[in-house]
N, C-alpha and C positions, 0 to 999 in steps of 0.2 A: 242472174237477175239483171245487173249492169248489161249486159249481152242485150237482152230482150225489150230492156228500155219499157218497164209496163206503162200505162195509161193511169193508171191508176196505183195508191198504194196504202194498205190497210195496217195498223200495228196495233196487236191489244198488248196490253201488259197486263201481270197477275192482278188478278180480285182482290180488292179491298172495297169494305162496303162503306170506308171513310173516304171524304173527299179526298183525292192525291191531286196537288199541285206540282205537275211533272211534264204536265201536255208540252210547254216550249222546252226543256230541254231533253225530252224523246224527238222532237222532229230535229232540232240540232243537229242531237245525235244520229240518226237516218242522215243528214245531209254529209256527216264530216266521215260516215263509214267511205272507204275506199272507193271510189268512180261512180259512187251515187251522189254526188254533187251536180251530174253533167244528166240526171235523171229527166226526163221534159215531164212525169208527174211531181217531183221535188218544184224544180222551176215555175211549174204553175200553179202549185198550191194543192193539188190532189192528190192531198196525205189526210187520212182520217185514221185518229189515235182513241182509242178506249180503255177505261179498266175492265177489265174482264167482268169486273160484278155485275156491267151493266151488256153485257154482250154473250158470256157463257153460262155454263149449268144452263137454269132455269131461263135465264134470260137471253139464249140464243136466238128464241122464236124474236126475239125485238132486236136482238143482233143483226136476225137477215131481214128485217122491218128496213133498220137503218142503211146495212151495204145495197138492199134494192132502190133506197130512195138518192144513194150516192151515184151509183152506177145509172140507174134510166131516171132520174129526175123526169120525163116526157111520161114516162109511164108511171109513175107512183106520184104523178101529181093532184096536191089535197090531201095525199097521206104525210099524215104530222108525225115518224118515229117518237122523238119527245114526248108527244101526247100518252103514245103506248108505256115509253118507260116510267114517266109518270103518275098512271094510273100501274102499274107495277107494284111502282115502290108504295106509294101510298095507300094504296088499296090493299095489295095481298102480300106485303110485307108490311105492312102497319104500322109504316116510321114515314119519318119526314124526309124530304129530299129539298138539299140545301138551293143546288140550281143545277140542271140538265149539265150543263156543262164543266161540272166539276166529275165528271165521270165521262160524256164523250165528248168528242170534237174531231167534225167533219172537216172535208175538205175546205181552202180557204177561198173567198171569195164569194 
């Protein structure tokens, strides 16, 4: 990984369908693993962190909604991911969703 230096760098962590406040210290943690501190997607913010709730199972199809609009933003532009996951949750799981971002968070900037 270090070797290859990606452009990009994606981390889900397990499903919880309760908000997890953990987004800043998983990227921390990414930054302080071994020789991904000198990462040029760490450095520039192109780290996108998920709970699994809102990216696997059932919610992959909004998973790869999301990594297509990180990856070619030029081409998925007007596609709102957010939008998708929350007609999701609110529609065909019939619960409330606190705020998009208590479950993903894209790269930064």
């Amino acid at each position: 990984m270090v070797l290859r230096d990606p452009q990009f760098v994606m981390h889900e962590f397990e499903p919880s369908a309760e908000p997890a406040d953990r987004f800043d210290a998983l990227r921390e943690g990414l930054e302080a693993r071994p020789g991904w501190g000198g990462l040029d997607a760490l450095a520039d913010g192109r780290v996108a962190i998920a709970n699994g709730w809102a990216t696997s199972a059932l919610g992959k199809s909004i998973g790869a909604v999301y990594l297509a609009a990180w990856l070619h933003p030029e081409q998925m532009d007007g596609v709102k991911p957010d939008d998708y996951l929350t007609r999701w949750v609110t529609e065909f799981q019939d619960t409330e969703l606190s705020d998009v971002a208590d479950y993903v968070q894209g790269p930064l900037g």
